[in-house]
N, C-alpha and C positions, 0 to 999 in steps of 0.2 A: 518455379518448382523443378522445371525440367533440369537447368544445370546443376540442381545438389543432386540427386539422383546421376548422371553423368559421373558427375565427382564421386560418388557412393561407387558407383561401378566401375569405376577405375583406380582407386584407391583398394577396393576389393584384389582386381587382377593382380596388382603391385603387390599384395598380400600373400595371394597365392604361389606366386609367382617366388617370392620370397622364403615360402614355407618347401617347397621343392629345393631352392637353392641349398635351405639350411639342410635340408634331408641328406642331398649329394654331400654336403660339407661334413655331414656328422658317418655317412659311410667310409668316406676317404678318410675321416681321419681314423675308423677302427684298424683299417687295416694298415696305419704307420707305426713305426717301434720306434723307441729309443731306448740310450742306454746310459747308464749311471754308473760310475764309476767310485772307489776307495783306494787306498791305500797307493796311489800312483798309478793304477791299473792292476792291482792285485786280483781283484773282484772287481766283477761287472755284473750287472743285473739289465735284463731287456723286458721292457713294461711295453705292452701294444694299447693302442688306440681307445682300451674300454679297460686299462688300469689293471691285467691282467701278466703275473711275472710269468714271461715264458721261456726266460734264460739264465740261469745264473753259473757264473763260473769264476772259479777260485784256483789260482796260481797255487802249482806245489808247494814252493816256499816260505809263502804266508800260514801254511798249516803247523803247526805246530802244539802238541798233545801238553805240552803245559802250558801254554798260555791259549785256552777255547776264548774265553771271555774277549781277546783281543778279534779272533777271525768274526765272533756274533756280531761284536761292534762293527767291522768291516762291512760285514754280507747289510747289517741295517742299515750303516751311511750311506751303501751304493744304491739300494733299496728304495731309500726318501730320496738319494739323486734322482733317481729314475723317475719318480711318480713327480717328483715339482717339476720335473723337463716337460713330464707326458701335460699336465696342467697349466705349464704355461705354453705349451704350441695348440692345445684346447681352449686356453682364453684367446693368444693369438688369432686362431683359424675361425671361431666361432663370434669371435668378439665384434668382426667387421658387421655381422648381423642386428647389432646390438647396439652400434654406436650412435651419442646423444640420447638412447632411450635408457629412462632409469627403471633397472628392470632388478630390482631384489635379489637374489640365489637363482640369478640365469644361469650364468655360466659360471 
């Protein structure tokens, strides 16, 4: 009986241990950005670590007063660049936590 209990309590710390890990991993990654790009670099959009746009910027030249529907398309391409970047350095960074366990809408 003694070594399941041993096992129980060190399997626990492994746990814990592991829940700190994840915490520091899910801090560092709020404060990473990336950036998503259109039109060749016309627009760029910068998405940070919790999927929030905190930059977008749009080349004079791409403006143009009769064609809007072109720049909307623009600013939305670089927009989903940015968020499938931020998602997949989120399943990267998060994913090590995770591996071999089949875990539903973890990450």
């Amino acid at each position: 009986m003694r070594g399941g209990m041993g096992n129980m309590q060190k399997m626990m710390k492994q746990m814990q241990k592991m829940q700190k890990d994840m915490a520091k991993a899910q801090e560092e990654l709020a404060e990473k950005t990336v950036e998503g790009s259109a039109g060749g670099g016309m627009v760029t959009v910068i998405v940070n670590g919790q999927k929030e746009i905190v930059d977008v910027s749009i080349k004079e030249e791409v403006v143009d007063p009769e064609d809007i529907e072109m720049l909307q398309d623009l600013v939305l391409a670089a927009t989903n660049d940015a968020l499938k970047k931020m998602d997949d350095l989120t399943n990267e960074t998060m994913g090590q936590f995770t591996k071999g366990m089949n875990l539903p809408g973890m990450f």
